[in-house]
GULO-571466 format. One record per residue (C-alpha): x, y, z; residue number from 1. Coordinates in nm, 3 decimals. Each point is the difference from the previous one (the first is absolute). Layout:
REM residues N
{{X, Y, Z}, NUM}
...
//
This chain:
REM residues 232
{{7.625, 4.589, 11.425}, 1}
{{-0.028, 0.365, 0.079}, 2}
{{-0.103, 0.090, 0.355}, 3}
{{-0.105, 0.361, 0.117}, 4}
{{0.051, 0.052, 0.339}, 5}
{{-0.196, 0.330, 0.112}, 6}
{{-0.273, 0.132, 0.275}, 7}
{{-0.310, -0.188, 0.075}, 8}
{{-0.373, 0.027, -0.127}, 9}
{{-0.214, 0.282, 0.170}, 10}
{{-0.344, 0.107, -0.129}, 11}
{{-0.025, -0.280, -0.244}, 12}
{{0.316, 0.102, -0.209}, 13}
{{0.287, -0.196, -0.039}, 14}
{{0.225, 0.229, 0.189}, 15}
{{-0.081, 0.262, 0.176}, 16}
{{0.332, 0.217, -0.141}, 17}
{{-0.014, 0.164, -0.353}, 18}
{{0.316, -0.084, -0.108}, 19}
{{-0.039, -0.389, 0.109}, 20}
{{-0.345, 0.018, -0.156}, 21}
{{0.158, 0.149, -0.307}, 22}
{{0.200, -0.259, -0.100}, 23}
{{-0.251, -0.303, 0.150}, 24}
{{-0.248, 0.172, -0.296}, 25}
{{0.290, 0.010, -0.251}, 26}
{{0.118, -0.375, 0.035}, 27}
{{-0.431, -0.095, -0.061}, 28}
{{-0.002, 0.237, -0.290}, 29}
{{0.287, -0.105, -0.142}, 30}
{{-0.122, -0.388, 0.059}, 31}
{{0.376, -0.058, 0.194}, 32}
{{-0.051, -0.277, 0.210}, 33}
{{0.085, 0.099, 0.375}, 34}
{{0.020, -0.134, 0.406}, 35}
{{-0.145, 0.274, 0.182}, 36}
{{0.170, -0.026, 0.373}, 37}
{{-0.140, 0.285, 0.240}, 38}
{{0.202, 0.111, 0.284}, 39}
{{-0.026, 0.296, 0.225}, 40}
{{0.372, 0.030, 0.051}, 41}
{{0.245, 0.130, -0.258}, 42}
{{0.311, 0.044, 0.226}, 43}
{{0.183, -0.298, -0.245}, 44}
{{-0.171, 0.138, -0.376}, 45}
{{0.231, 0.209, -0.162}, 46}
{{0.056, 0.340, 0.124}, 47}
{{-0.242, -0.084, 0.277}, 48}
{{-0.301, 0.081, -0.212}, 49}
{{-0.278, -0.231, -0.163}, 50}
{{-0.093, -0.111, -0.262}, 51}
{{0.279, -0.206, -0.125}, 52}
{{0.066, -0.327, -0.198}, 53}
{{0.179, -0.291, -0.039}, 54}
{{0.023, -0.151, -0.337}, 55}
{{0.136, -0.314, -0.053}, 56}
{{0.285, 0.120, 0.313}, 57}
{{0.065, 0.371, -0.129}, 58}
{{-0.168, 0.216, 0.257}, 59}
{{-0.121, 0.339, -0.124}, 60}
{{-0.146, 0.285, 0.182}, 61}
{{-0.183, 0.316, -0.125}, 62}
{{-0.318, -0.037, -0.185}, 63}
{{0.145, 0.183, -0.304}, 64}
{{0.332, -0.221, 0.021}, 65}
{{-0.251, -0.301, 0.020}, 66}
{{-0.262, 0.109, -0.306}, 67}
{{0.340, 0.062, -0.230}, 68}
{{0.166, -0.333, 0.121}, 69}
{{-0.333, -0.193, -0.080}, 70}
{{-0.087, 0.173, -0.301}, 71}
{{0.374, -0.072, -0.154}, 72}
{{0.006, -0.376, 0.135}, 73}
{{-0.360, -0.127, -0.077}, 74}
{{-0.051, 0.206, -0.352}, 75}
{{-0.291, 0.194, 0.141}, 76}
{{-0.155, 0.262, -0.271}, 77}
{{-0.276, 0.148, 0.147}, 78}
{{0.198, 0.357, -0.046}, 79}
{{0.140, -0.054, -0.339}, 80}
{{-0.208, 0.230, -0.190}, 81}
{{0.054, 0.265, 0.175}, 82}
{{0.086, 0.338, -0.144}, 83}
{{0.333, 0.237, 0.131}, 84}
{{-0.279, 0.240, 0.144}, 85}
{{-0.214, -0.296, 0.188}, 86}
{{0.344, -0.135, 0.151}, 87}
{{0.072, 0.310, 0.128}, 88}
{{-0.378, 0.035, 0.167}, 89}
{{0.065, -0.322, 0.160}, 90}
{{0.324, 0.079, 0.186}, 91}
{{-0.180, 0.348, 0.085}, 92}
{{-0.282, -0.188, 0.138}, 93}
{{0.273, -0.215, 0.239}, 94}
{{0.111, 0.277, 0.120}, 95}
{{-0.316, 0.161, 0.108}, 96}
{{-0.120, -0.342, 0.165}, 97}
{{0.327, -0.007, 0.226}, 98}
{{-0.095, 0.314, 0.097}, 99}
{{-0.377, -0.129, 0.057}, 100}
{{0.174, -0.253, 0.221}, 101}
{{0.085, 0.202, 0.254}, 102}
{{-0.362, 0.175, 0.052}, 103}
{{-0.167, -0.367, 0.041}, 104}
{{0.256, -0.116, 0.186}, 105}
{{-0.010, 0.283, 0.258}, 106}
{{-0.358, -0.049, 0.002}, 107}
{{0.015, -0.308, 0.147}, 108}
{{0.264, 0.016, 0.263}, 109}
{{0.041, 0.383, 0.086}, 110}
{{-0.322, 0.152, -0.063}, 111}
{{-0.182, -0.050, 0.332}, 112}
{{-0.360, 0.012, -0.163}, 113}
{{0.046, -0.348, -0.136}, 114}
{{0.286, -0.135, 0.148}, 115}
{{-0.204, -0.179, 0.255}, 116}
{{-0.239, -0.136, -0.258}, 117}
{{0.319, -0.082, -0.218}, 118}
{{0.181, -0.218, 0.285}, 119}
{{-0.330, -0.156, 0.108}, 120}
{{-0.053, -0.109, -0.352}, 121}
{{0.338, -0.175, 0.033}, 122}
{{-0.067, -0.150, 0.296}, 123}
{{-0.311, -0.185, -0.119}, 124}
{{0.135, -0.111, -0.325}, 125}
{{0.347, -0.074, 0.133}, 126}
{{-0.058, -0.157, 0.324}, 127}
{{0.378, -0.088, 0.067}, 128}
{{0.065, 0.389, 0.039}, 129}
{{0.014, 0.160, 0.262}, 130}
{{-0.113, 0.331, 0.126}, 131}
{{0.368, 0.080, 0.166}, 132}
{{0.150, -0.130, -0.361}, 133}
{{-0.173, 0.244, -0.174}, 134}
{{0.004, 0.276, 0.242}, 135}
{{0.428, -0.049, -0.063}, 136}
{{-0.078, 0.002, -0.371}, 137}
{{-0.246, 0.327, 0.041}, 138}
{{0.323, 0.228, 0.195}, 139}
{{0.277, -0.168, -0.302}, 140}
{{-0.239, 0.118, -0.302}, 141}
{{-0.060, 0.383, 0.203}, 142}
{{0.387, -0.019, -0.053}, 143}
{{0.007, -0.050, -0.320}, 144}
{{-0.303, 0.222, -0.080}, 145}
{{0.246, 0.245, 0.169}, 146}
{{0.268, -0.026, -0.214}, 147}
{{-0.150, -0.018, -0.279}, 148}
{{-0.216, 0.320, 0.039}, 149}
{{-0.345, -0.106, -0.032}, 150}
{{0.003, -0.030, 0.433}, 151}
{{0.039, 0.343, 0.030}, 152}
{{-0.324, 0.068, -0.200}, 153}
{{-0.344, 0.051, 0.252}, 154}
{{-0.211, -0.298, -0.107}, 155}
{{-0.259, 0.189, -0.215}, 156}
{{0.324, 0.172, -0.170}, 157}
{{0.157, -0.373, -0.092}, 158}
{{-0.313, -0.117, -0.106}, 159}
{{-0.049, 0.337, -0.236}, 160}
{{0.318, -0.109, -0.183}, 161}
{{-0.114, -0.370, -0.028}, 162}
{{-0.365, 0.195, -0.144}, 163}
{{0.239, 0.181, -0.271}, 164}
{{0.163, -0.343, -0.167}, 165}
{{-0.379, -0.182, -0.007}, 166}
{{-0.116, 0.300, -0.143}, 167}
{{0.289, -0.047, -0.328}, 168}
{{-0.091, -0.390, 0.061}, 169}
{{-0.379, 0.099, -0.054}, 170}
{{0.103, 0.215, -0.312}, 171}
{{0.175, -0.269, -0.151}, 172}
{{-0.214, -0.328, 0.043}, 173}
{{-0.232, -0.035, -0.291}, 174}
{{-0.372, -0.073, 0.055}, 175}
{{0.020, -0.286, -0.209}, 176}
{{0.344, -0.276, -0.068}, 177}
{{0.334, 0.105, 0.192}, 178}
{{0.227, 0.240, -0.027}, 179}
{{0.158, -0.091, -0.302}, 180}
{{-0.285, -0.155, -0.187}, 181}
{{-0.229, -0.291, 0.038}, 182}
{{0.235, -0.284, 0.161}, 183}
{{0.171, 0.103, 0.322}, 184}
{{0.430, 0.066, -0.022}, 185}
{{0.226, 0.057, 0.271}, 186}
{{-0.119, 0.304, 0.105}, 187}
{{-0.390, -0.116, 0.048}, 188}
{{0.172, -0.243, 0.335}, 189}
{{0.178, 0.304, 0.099}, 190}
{{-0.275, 0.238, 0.032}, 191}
{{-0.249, -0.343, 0.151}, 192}
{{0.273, -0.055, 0.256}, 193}
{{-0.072, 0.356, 0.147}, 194}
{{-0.329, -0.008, -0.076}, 195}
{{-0.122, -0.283, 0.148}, 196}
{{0.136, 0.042, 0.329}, 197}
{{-0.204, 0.328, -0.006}, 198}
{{-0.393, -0.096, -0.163}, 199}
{{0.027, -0.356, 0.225}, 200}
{{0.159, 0.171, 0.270}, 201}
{{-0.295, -0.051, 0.259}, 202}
{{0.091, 0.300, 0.192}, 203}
{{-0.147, 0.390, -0.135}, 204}
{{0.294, 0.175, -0.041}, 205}
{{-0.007, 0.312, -0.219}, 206}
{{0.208, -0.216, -0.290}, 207}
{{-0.283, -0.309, 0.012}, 208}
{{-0.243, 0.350, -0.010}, 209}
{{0.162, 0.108, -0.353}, 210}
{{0.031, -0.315, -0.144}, 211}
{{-0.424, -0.145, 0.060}, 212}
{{-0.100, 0.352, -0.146}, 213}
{{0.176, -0.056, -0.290}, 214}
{{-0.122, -0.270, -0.257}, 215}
{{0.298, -0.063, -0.243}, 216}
{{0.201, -0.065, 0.286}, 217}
{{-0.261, -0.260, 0.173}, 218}
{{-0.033, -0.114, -0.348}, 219}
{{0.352, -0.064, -0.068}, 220}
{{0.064, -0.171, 0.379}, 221}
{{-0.265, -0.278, -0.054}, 222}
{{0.109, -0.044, -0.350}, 223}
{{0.349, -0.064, 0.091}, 224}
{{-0.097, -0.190, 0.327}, 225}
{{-0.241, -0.233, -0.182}, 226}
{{0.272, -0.044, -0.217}, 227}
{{0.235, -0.181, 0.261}, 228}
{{-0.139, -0.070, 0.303}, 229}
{{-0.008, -0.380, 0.082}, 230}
{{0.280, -0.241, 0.127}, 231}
{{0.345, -0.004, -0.171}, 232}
//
């Protein structure tokens, strides 16, 4: 049996990371039967970063690295009929959602307008953390917000950025089916990964903001949500 082993619920979603929500949504699309294991730390996942599976005693990290490894071993199809041009949208799309990652992130551990609301959401869900614990984890993420570039950015500045890839998000969802037509692919839990931890985000950011006013995108969320919520 396939377990995933990436960060707990928040908000009702069954992680409260994209990329662990990402490929929770692509192992219920694809109908890949799964062990979902949440765990705060990822100091023993590969490369120190969640998600990341183990499969029958081969670990693999990196939701990509997981989608292609699951996709190859279990036959999924839900992307064969794609065209050249699609495939290339898709891996266009990944890259614009890591960089989405960054902007939500930061808005929930650096931005001080809804950091508080952030950790005391934590708190209540999570009772076994701690306020120190996650006062350590607030000062390691400013360092990697640092490094990375997006901590140098004033608040409203990172959050304009994050504004920029909804907006191409927003021009791309359709009002009606998924991206690619009228039954979800690989690129549908992608986008729902993100998404989600924005629209049932229970904190007003400027992202959760973009995405209510815009109806494709709600549209899209609850489709894909409806779609796979419920025990694995």
């Amino acid at each position: 049996m396939l377990t995933l082993y990436s960060y707990p619920t928040l908000f009702g979603v069954a992680d409260n990371n994209g990329y662990g929500l990402k490929v929770y949504t692509f192992l219920k699309l694809a109908g890949v039967p799964f062990v979902h294991e949440h765990i705060f730390d990822a100091s023993s996942a590969p490369r120190g970063q969640l998600p990341y599976i183990v499969d029958n005693g081969e670990t693999i990290g990196d939701s990509g690295a997981i989608i292609a490894h699951v996709t190859r071993k279990y036959g999924v199809t839900m992307d064969d009929a794609l065209t050249p041009a699609q495939r290339d949208t898709d891996l266009l799309v990944t890259r614009l959602l890591d960089d989405l990652y960054w902007v939500m992130s930061y808005s929930r551990w650096k931005d001080e307008r809804y950091w508080k609301q952030f950790r005391d959401a934590l708190l209540r869900e999570h009772p076994q953390l701690t306020e120190e614990g996650l006062a350590a984890a607030k000062e390691f993420n400013a360092k990697r917000y640092y490094y990375q570039g997006i901590g140098r950015y004033e608040p409203d500045q990172a959050m304009a950025r994050g504004l920029a890839d909804l907006q191409v998000l927003a021009n791309l969802i359709p009002a009606e089916g998924f991206v690619h037509g009228p039954k979800p692919s690989t690129i549908d839990a992608g986008i729902y990964g993100f998404i989600a931890n924005i629209y049932f985000y229970d904190i007003d950011t400027p992202l959760k903001k973009f995405v209510v006013a815009h109806d494709n995108m709600v549209r899209h969320c609850r489709a894909i949500h409806d779609a796979v919520s419920g025990s694995t």
